[in-house]
N, C-alpha and C positions, 0 to 999 in steps of 0.2 A: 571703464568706470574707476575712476580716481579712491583709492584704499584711504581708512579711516585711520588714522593715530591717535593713541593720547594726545599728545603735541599740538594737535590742530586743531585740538577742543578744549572748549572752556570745562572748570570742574561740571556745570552741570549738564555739560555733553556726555563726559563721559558717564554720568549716574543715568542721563536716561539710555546711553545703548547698555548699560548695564541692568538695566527695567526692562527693557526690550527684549532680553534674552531669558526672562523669567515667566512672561507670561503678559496677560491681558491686565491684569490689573496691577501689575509689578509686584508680585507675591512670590514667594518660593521659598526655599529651604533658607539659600543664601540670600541677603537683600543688597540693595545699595549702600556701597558706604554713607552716601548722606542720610540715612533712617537709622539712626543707631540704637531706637526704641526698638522698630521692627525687627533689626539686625540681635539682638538679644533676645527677643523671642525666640527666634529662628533657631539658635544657637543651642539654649534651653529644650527644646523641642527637638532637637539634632540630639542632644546627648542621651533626652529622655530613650529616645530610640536607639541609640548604641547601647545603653543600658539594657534593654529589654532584647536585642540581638546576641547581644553578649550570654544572657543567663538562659536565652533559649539553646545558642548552641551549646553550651554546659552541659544543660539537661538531657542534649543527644548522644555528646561525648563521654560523659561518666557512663552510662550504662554498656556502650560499646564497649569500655576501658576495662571492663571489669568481666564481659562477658569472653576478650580477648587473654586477659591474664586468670581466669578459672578461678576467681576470689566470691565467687557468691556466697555467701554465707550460710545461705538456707541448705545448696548442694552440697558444701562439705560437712555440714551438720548431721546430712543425711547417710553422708559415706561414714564419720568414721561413726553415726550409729549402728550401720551396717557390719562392720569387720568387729566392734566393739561384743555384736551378735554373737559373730561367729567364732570369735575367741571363746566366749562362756560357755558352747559348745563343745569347743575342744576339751576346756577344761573339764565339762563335766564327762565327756568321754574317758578323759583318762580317771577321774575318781572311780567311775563304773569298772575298769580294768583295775584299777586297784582294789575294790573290791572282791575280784574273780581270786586275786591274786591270794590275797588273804585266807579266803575260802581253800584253796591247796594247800597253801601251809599248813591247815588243823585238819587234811584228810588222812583218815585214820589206814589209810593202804601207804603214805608215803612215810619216809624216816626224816631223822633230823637233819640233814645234807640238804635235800631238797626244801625242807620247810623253813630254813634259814634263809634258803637263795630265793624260793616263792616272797617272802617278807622283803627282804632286800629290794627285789622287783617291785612289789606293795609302794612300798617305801616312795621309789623312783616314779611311781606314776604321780603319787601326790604333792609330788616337789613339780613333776611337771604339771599337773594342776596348776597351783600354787602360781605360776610364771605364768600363764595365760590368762587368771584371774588379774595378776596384777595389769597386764598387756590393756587388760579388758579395762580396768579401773582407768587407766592414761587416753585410754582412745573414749569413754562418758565421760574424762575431763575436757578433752578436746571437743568433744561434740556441741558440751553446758556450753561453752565459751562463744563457739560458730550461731547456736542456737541463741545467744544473749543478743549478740550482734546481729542477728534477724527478725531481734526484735518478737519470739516468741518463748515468755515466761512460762507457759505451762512446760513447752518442754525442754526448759532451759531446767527446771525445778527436777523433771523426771531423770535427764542425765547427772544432775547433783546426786540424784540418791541412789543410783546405776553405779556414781561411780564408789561410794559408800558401802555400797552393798559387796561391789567387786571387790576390794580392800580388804573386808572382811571374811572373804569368802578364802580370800588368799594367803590372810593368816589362820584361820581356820587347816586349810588345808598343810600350812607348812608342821601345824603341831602335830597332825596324825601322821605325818610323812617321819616328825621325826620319834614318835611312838611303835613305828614301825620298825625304824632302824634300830630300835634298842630291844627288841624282839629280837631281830636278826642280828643281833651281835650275843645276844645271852644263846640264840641257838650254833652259833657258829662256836662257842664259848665250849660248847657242851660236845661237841665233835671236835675239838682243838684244831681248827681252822684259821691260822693264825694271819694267813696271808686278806681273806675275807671277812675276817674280824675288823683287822686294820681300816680297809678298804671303807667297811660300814661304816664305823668310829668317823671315818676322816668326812663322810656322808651327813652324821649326826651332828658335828661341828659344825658345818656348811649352814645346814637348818638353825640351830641355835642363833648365831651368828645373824643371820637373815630376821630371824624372830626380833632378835635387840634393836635390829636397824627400823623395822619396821613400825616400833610402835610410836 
């Protein structure tokens, strides 16, 4: 069977073997070059549908993309609510030790030696208070932020005021920390301990210091 060419057909040969390969009524995506109405349609109706392939894979892709790079927003709102947790913990641990601490310094079985270095100790716990409150305050800034991006206002509002609170709690604690060192420096003052006087002092400056930056 003798092969078909362009060449050996007229233009409307080759529009109907190109009909012929479309279908029954000569419809299809593509048409004949002599239909240039139907051939715009087709075209139209071709894009429409890259269109809609196109935004569908998207939709499959971004969520993979995100689940692949650990960017969720809701899960990391969640973590650093979590460790945000357990720093205000810590911190209140050590204010509770500082407490105890305090409590020795004014027992009436100990002398001034001990009750200057029980205070100095006092001191040191509420400075590290102080730091884990702050810790706490950066990680309810981090969370308000992950939480805005999730698109959930209530508790984007509650880590606003988590981290507020933490801030506060952090100077809070740095001014008894450094009420306590000027305790333990007048007791240290009073046994002429001069090397633990220093020591305190250089302590009490640190707080001050921390105090002006903070507000």
């Amino acid at each position: 069977m003798n092969e078909l060419h362009h060449a050996d057909l007229p233009w409307d040969g080759i529009a109907l073997v190109k009909l012929s390969l479309l279908g029954k009524d000569g419809r299809g995506m593509f048409e004949a070059a002599n239909l240039p109405h139907e051939e715009r349609r087709a075209k139209s109706l071709l894009g429409g549908l890259s269109s809609f392939l196109i935004a569908a894979l998207f939709s499959l892709v971004v969520p993979c993309s995100d689940a692949a790079d650990g960017t969720n927003p809701r899960h990391e709102a969640e973590q650093w609510e979590e460790v945000a947790k357990l720093r205000l913990q810590a911190a209140r641990g050590h204010e509770l030790q500082a407490e105890r601490r305090r409590a020795e310094a004014f027992n009436p079985a100990g002398n001034l030696g001990t009750a200057g270095d029980a205070l100095d100790l006092a001191g040191d716990e509420r400075y590290s208070a102080s730091e884990d409150y702050q810790i706490a305050s950066k990680h309810w800034e981090k969370a308000a932020k992950a939480f805005r991006a999730a698109g959930d206002t209530d508790k984007t509002k509650d880590a606003l005021e988590n981290t507020a609170t933490a801030r506060d709690a952090a100077r809070r604690a740095l001014r008894e920390g450094t009420e306590l060192y000027k305790m333990a420096e007048e007791q240290f003052e009073n046994v002429n301990d001069l090397g633990k006087k220093i020591n305190v002092i250089k302590k009490l400056a640190r707080n001050i210091e921390q105090l002006m930056q903070m507000k």
